[in-house]
matplotlib code that plots the C-alpha trace (Angstrom):
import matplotlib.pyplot as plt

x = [64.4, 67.4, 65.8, 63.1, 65.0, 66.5, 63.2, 62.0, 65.2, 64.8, 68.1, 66.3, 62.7, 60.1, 59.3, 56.7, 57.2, 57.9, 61.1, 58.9, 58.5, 55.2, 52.9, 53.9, 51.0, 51.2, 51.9, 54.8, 57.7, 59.9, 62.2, 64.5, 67.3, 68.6, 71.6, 73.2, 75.5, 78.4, 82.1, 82.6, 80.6, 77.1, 77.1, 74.1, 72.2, 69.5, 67.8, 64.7, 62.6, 60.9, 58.0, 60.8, 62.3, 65.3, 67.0, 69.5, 71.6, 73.4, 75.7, 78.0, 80.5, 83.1, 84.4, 88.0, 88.1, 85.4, 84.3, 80.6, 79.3, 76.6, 74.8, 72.2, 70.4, 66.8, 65.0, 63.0, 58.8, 58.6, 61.0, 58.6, 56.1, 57.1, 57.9, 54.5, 53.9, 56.2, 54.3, 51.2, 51.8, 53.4, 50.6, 52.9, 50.6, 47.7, 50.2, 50.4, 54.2, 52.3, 52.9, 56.7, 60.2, 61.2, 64.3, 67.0, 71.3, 71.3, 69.7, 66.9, 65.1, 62.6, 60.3, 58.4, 55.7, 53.7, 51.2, 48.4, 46.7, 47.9, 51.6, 52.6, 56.2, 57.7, 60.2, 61.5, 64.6, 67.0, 65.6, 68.5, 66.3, 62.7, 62.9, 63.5, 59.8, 57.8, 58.5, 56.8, 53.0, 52.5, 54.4, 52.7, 53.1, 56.7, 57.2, 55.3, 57.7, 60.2, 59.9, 59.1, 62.5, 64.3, 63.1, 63.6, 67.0, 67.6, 66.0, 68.4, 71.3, 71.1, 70.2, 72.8, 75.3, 73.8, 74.2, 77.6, 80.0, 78.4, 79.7, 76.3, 74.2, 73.5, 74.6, 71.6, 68.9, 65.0]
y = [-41.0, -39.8, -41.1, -39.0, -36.1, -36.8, -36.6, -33.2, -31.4, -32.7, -35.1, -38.0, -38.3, -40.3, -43.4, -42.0, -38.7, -36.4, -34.0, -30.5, -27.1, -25.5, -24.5, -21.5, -19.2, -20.1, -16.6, -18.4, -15.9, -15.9, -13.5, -12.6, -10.0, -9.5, -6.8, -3.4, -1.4, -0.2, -0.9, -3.3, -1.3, -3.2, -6.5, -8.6, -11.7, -12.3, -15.4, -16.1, -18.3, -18.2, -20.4, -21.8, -23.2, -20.9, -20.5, -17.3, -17.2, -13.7, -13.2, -9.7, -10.4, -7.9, -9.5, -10.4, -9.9, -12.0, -11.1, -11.5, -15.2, -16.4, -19.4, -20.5, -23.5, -25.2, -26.6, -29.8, -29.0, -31.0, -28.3, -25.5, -27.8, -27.7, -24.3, -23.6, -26.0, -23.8, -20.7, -21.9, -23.6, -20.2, -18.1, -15.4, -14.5, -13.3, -10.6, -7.0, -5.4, -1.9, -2.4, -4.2, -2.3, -0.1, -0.5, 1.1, 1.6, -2.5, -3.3, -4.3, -7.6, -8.3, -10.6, -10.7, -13.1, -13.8, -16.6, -16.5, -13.7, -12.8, -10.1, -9.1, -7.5, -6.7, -4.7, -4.8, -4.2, -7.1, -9.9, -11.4, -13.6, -14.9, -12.8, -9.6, -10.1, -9.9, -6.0, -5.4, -4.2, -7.4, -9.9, -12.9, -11.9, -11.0, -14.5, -16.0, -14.1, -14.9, -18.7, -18.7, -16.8, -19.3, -22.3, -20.6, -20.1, -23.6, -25.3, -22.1, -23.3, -27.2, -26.8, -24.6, -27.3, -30.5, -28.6, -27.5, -29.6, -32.7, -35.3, -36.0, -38.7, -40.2, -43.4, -43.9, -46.0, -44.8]
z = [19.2, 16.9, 14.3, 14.9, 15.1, 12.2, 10.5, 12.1, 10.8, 7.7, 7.0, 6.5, 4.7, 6.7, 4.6, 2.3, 3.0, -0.5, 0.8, 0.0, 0.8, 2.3, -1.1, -2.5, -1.5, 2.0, 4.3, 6.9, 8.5, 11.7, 12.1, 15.3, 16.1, 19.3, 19.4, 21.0, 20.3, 22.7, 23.4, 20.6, 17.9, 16.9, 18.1, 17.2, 16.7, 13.7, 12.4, 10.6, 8.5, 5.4, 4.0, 1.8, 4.2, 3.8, 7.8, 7.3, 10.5, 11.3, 14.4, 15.0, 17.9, 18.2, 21.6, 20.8, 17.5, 16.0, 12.6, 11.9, 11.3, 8.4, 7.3, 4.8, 5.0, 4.1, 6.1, 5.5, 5.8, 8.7, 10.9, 9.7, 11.2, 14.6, 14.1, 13.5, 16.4, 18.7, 17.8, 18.6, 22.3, 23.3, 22.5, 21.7, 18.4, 21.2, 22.6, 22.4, 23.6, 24.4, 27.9, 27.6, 28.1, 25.3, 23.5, 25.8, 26.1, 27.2, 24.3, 21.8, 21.0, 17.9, 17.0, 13.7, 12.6, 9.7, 10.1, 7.4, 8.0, 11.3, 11.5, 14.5, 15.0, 18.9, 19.9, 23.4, 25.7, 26.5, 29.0, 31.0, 33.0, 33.7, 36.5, 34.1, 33.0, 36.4, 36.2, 33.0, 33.2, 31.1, 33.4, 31.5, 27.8, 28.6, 29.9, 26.5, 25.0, 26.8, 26.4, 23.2, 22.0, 24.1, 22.2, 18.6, 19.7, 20.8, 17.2, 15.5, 17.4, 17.2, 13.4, 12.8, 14.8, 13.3, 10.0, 9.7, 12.2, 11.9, 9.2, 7.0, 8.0, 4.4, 5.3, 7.9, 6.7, 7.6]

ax = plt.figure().add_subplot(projection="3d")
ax.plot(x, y, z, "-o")
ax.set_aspect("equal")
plt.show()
């Protein structure tokens, strides 16, 4: 099992497996920002992917003092893969957010996709809970959406940790 992880983020190639990008005419983007602005000036959260496999992390925390965070990284084709994969399960590409939350004071959430052919781009308010979602006109999109923002932050987040705090794993044979 780790060593199958290892594989989807891209640390170590699958036996046989060239260590490549998607082709160069292929149309593949994720982007996500999350942020508001109040006591502690704009305070935000902003990832996304490109079909380079470039990740760019972004986080603005102004609680005590924290100055704003970056990271670059690329990302082996195989995590684009089950990015892809992700995107596809949640059916998120089949919504419309005509009938979701506007931006308000609490906040605003994004969520831009290019997939081949298909672009869509959301804008909502901040979701705090599942439960934030069964007041929307479109409780089931909202929960698609939902979902689906929790598990790109989850691959963002353990890519991001496996990535920087973690001594390499060179010396682990496939």
């Amino acid at each position: 099992l780790k060593l199958q992880f290892l594989y989807l983020i891209g640390w170590v190639d699958r036996p046989g497996t060239p260590h490549t990008s998607l082709t160069m005419g292929e149309n593949f983007y994720v982007r996500y920002y999350i942020g508001h602005k109040g006591k502690y000036g704009h305070e935000f959260l902003e990832f996304e992917f490109r079909s380079n496999g470039q990740l760019r992390y972004a986080n603005n925390s102004m609680y005590q003092n924290n100055e704003l965070i970056r990271k670059e990284m690329y990302c082996h084709q195989s995590v684009l893969e089950e990015l892809k994969r992700i995107i596809d399960d949640s059916q998120v590409m089949k919504a419309d957010d005509k009938l979701w939350p506007e931006p308000d004071k609490v906040g605003r959430q994004e969520l831009e996709i290019v997939y081949g052919r298909e672009h869509i781009s959301f804008a909502t308010t901040k979701i705090g809970s599942i439960n934030d979602t069964q007041d929307s006109e479109d409780p089931e999109g909202m929960k698609n959406f939902y979902y689906l923002v929790l598990d790109l932050k989850t691959l963002v987040f353990s890519m991001i940790d496996l990535h920087f705090r973690i001594k390499p794993l060179g010396h682990l044979k496939a």
